[in-house]
Steps between C-alpha positions, in 0.01 A plus 500: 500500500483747751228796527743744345594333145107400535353844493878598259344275266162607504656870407685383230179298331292815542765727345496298232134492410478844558765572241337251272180656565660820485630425133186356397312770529744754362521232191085565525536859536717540201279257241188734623699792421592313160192439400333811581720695294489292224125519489516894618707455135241343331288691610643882451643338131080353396398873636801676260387321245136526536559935526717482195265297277252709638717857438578336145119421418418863580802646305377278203171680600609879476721447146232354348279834641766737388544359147168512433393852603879571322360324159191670565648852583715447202202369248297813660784758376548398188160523440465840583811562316334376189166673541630856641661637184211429342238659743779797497485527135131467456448767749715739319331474211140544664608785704612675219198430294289619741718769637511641099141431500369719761757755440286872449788594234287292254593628116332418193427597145284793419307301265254720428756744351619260272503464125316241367884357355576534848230348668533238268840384540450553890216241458716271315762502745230485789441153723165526511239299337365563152177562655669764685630672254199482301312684748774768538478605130094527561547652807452892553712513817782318404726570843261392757367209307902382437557623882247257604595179280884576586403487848356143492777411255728608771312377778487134402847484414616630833240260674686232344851598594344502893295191417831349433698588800212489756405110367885397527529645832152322605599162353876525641434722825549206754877491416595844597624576858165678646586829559613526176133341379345757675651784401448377075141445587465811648633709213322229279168611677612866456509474127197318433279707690642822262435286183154446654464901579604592177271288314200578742550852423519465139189310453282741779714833484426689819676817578537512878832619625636116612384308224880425449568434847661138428704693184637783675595251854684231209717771376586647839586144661481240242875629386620426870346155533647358188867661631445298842413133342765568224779512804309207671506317184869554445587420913265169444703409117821585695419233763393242299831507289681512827342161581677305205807604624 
């Protein structure tokens, strides 16, 4: 063999490795490549999964939050819609009372004008006690001794109507919406403070020129208060129905 097919040879061994070699390490390249994004895969598919379970665990989270301030919310409303009417309709009646009560068109019998027939059957139609009347047929003054025992009559039985509505609204208060609390106490604290005037002044009459302070602010303002919480009570029933729908 000469020196040319010699060093022919030699080329055509070396090209052959190299294209062996050559494929070899494409045949590498493309396993690597494989691999890597089937485990790039994996990898972005255990992450997906991970964020979802995670994104499902705090969805789970925030329905379980919202249906319970929803059950509360709702449990909340129809618990002021049960007590409202009645703190409405125990107001009315104590406002009046007391609005009647402290009224200065005050009218009663002239009992000492009467006839004893008269006075009589007046007694006997009268709601005071027997003791009372007992002491208004011995009496001499007849009108400021009835005057005075109509006045405690009167008194007590308006106390009671306020008594009624002020303890309800008390017991119940924490159910209605706040502003709404406020503004019932404040008339609340309006109206017991002329029941207290009225009463202080009966029992130690003093004739200074605001003795009826309380009196004569109730029946400028008092009228005004109860229109405001009457259209917050109907805005606050109104919403509550709304709520069932």
């Amino acid at each position: 063999m000469n020196s040319f097919e010699l060093v022919r040879n030699i080329f055509a061994i070396t090209a052959v490795f190299g294209v062996a070699a050559t494929a070899i390490v494409g045949m590498a390249f493309w396993f690597f490549r494989l691999l890597s994004e089937k485990w790039l895969d994996a990898k972005f598919n255990e992450r997906l999964e991970n964020y979802r379970h995670s994104q499902q665990r705090e969805l789970e989270k925030l329905r379980f939050s919202i249906n319970t301030l929803m059950d509360r919310t709702t449990k909340l409303h129809q618990h002021e819609f049960d007590i409202l009417p009645q703190v409405w309709s125990n107001l009315v009646e104590a406002f009046g009372n007391i609005q009647s009560f402290v009224s200065p068109l005050q009218q009663h019998a002239d009992l000492d004008n009467m006839g004893d027939a008269q006075f009589d059957e007046f007694l006997s139609k009268s709601d005071l006690f027997e003791w009372q009347k007992v002491q208004l047929k011995e009496g001499r003054d007849r009108n400021s001794l009835y005057f005075k025992m109509k006045f405690w009559q009167d008194y007590n039985r308006v106390f009671a109507s306020y008594a009624v509505f002020h303890n309800h609204f008390v017991k119940n208060g924490i159910f209605i919406q706040p502003e709404l609390k406020a503004k019932l106490g404040a008339l609340s604290d309006v109206l017991s403070e002329v029941l207290n005037e009225r009463s202080f002044e009966e029992q130690y009459p003093n004739p200074r020129a605001d003795r009826f302070a309380k009196c004569d602010e109730f029946r400028k303002n008092g009228s005004d208060m109860l229109k405001s919480i009457e259209k917050d009570v109907q805005t606050r029933l109104w919403d509550a129905r709304l709520l069932e729908h």
